[in-house]
Structures are given as C-alpha cells and as structure tokens.
C-alpha positions in Angstrom: 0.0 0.0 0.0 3.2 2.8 0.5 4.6 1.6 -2.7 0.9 2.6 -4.4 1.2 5.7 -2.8 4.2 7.2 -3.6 3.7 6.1 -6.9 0.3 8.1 -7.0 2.5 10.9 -5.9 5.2 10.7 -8.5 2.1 10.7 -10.9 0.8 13.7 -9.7 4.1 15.3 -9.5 5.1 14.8 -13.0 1.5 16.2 -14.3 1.7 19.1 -12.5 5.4 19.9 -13.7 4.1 19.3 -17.3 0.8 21.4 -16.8 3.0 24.1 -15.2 5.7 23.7 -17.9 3.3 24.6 -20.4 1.5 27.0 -19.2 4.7 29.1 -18.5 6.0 28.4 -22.3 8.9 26.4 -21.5 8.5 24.7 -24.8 10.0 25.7 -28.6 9.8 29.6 -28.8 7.6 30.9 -31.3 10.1 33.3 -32.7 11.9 30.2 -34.1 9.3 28.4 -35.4 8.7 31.6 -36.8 11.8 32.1 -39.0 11.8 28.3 -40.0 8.3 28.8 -41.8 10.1 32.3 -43.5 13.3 30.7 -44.8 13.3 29.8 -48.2 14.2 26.4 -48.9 16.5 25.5 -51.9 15.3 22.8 -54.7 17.0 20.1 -53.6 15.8 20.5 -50.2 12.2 20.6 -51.7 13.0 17.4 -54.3 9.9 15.6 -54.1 10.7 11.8 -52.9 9.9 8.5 -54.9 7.5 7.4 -52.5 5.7 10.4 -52.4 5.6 10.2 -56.4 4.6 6.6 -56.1 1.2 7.4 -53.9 0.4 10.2 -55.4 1.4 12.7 -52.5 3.4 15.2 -54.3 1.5 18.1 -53.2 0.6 17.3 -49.8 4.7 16.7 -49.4 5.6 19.9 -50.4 2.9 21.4 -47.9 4.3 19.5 -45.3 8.2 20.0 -45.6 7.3 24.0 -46.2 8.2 24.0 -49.7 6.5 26.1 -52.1 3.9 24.7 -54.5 4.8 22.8 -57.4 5.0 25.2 -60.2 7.2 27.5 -58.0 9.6 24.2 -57.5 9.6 22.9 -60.9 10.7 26.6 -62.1 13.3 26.8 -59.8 14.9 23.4 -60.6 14.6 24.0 -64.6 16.2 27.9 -64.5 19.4 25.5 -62.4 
C-alpha cells in the first residue's frame, strides 16, 4: 500500500510539472518556429521523394516540408 502511494504521488508530480511547464512556455519559442516557416528552402531540399511520387502525394509533401507549391519548384529546378 506505501509503494501505491508514492507512486500516486510521482504521478501527480510529474502532471503538475508538465501542466505548469506549459503553461509558462517552457516549450519551442515561437520566434523560431517563426523564421523556420520564413526561410526559403533550396530545390534540392524541396526534391519531391519516390514514395511520395509513387502514392500520389506530391503536393501534400511539399505542404508538409514547407516547400513552395509545385510550379514555383519545378521553375526553380529548370532555371538551375
């Protein structure tokens, strides 16, 4: 029965360090996620993988790496 207890207490510790932590913002800043979503990416970083190509994905890829759409990529990869 102590054993239970002092787990129930660790529980409750750790929960209320997390709720704490993230209320106070001890995460990721937002200024840096900020200038990652601003920095342009080059268009080999934005080369659309085989599997993506394979399923059909291209598109949703792109969105989801923070490349720009497809036309803007293929333009930059044929003026290389």
């Amino acid at each position: 029965m102590k054993n239970i207890k002092k787990f129930t207490v660790l529980l409750m510790l750790i929960f209320t360090t997390a709720v704490t932590a993230s209320w106070f913002g001890s995460g990721e800043d937002k200024k840096d996620t900020e200038t990652k979503a601003n920095k342009e990416k080059t268009a080999e970083e934005c080369e659309i993988p085989t599997f993506a190509k394979a399923i059909g994905h291209e598109d949703q890829w792109l969105l989801h790496n923070g490349c720009p759409p497809r036309e803007k990529t293929e333009e930059a990869v044929k003026s290389k």
